[in-house]
N, C-alpha and C positions, 0 to 999 in steps of 0.2 A: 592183707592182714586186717582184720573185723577187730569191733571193738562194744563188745555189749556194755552202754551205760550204768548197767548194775555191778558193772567189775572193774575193781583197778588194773591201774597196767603198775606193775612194781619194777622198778628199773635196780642195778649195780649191781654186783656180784656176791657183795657179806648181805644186803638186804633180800635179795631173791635166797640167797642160804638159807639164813636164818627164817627166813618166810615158810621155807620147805621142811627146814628141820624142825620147828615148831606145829609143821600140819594143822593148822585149825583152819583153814580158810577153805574153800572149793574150788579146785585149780582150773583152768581148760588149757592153755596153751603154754609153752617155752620157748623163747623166740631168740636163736641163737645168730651172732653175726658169724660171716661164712668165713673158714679157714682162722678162725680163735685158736689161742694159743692154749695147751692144755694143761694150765695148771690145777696147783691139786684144789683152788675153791670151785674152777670149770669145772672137774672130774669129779666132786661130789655130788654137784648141782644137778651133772647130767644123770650120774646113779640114782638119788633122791628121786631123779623127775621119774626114771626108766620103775623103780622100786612102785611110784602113785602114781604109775600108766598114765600122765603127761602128754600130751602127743607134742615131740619136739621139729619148731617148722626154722630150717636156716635162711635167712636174709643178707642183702649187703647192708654195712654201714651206713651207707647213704639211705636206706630203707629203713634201718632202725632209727638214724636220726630226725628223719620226718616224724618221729612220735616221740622221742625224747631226748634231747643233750645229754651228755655224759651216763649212758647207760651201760660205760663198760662192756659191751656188747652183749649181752644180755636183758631179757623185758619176761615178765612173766605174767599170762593174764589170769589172774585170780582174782572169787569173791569177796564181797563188802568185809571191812574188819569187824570180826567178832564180839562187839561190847558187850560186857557182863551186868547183870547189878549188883545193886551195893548189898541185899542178902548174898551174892554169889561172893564176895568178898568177903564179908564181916563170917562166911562159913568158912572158908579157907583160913582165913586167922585162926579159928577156933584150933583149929589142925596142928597147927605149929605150936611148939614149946618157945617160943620167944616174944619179946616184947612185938608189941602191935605195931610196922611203922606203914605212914599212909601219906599220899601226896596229893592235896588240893590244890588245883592251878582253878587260880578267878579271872576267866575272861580273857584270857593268854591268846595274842593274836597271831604271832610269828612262828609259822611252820618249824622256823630253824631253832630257834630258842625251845620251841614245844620236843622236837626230837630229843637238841643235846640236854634237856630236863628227863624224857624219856630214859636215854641212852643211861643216863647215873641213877636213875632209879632201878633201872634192870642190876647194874653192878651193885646196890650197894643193897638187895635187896627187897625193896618195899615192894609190899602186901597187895597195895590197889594204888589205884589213881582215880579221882573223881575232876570229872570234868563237871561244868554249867552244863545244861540241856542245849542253851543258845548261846548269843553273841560272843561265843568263843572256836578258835581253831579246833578243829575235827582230825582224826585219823586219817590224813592223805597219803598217797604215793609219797608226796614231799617230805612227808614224816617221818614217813618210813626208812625213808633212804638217809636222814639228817641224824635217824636215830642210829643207825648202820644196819638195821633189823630188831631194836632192843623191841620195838612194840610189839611184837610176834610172841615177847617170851611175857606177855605184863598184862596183868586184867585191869581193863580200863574199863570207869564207869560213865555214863550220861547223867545226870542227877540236875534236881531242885538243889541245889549247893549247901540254903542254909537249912531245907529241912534235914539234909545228908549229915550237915555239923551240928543241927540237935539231936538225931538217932546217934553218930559216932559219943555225944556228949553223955548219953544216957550209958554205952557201952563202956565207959570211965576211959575214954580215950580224950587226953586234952590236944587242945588243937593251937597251933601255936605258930603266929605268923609272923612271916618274915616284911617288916617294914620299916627303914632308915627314916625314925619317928623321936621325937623327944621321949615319947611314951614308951618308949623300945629299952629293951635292957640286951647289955651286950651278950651275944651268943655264946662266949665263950666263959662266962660268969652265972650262968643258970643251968639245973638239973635237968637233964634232957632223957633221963633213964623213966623205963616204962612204958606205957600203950603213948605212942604220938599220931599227930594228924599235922603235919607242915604245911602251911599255906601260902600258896604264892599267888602275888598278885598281877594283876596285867602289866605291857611294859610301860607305859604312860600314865597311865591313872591309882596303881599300885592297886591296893583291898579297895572292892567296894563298901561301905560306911555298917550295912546290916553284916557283913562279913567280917567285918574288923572288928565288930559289937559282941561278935560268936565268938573270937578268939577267947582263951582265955589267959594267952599273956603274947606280948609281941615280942618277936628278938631283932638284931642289930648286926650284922658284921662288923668289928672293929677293925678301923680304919686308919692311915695315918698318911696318905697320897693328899692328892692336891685332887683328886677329883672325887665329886660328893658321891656318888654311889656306880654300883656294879648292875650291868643290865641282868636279867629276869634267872635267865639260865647259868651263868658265873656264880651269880647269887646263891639262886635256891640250888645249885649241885654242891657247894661250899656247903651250904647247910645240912643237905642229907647226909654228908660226908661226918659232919661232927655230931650231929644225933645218930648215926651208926656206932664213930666211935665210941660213946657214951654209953651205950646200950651194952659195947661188952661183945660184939661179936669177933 
């Protein structure tokens, strides 16, 4: 089993799905464990691959484990993810009849938290995703699979962050971050209808200082536990959740 460093290996069964059903990538191989059971996310998987001539190679267990834990026996070897830019975004909006919603993540370090942010972004519909160019998590295999496939269906961007939040600023998109701050007003007491851009912060350091300067207002999850705040992903999926409702979809 070869492994061209220009290609992920995508491991699970809903993320190699969704990886196929969304076709944007460049596939080479399907790498099935031997005598799987055939159910109906199997029997898609293998139609999908047989429909985008695939070449499907069967291994044991013990051969697929050598390249990943928990791949539900399934690995799929396909090209780098697809990043768009922030023109190929702010075009797509145009498109749509609804308000504009967009997710900035600053510096977000954890694969897992970056998926299940991914994963409620795909459900609750947002526009783009802008990443930092640098010292933040990237598109992995481990994303992929955290997210169950959501990043397959989600145009995700690379960006200079705050020139991206002065272009979306110019687009009357406000941008509006989530940081458990004095200066925070609670989430569920401010108008959240119209073009948004939600900003989330890394898990340790929250917004960086020029990022949090570009907001133009912060918001708060209100609270009333014993423990002071919610990590990254809890957080900012709570939030897309109530600027979705807000918006009226």
């Amino acid at each position: 089993m070869s492994r061209n460093l220009a290609q992920d290996l995508l491991y699970g069964r809903n993320p190699v799905l969704e990886t196929l059903r969304a076709n944007r990538r460049k596939f080479q191989s399907l790498f099935l464990q031997e005598n799987l059971d055939p159910s109906s996310v199997v029997k898609e998987i293998l139609e999908r691959a047989g429909k985008l001539s695939i070449p499907i190679e069967q291994y044991s267990r013990q051969d697929l484990d050598l390249r990943v834990k928990n791949h539900q026996g399934v690995l799929l070897q396909a090209g780098p993810y697809p990043y768009v830019d922030l023109t190929e975004i702010l075009g797509y909006v145009q498109t749509r009849s609804e308000p504009t919603l967009l997710l900035l993540l600053d510096q977000l370090k954890d694969p897992q938290n970056f998926g299940t942010l991914l994963r409620t972004a795909e459900a609750v519909g947002v526009h783009g995703v802008l990443l930092p160019a640098r010292h933040t998590v990237n598109v992995t295999s481990a994303v992929v699979s955290a997210s169950s496939g959501a990043t397959e269906h989600l145009s995700i961007a690379r960006v200079n962050l705050a020139q991206a939040m002065r272009t979306l600023k110019d687009q009357d998109v406000w941008l509006v971050g989530l940081e458990r701050s004095e200066a925070s007003q609670r989430i569920d007491q401010v108008d959240l209808r119209g073009p948004i851009g939600l900003v989330v912060g890394s898990e340790g350091d929250g917004l960086r200082p020029l990022v949090r300067k570009l907001c133009d207002f912060l918001v708060k999850l209100p609270m009333r536990g014993q423990v002071e705040s919610l990590n990254a992903a809890v957080a900012g999926s709570l939030a897309l959740y109530r600027i979705w409702e807000q918006q009226g979809y």
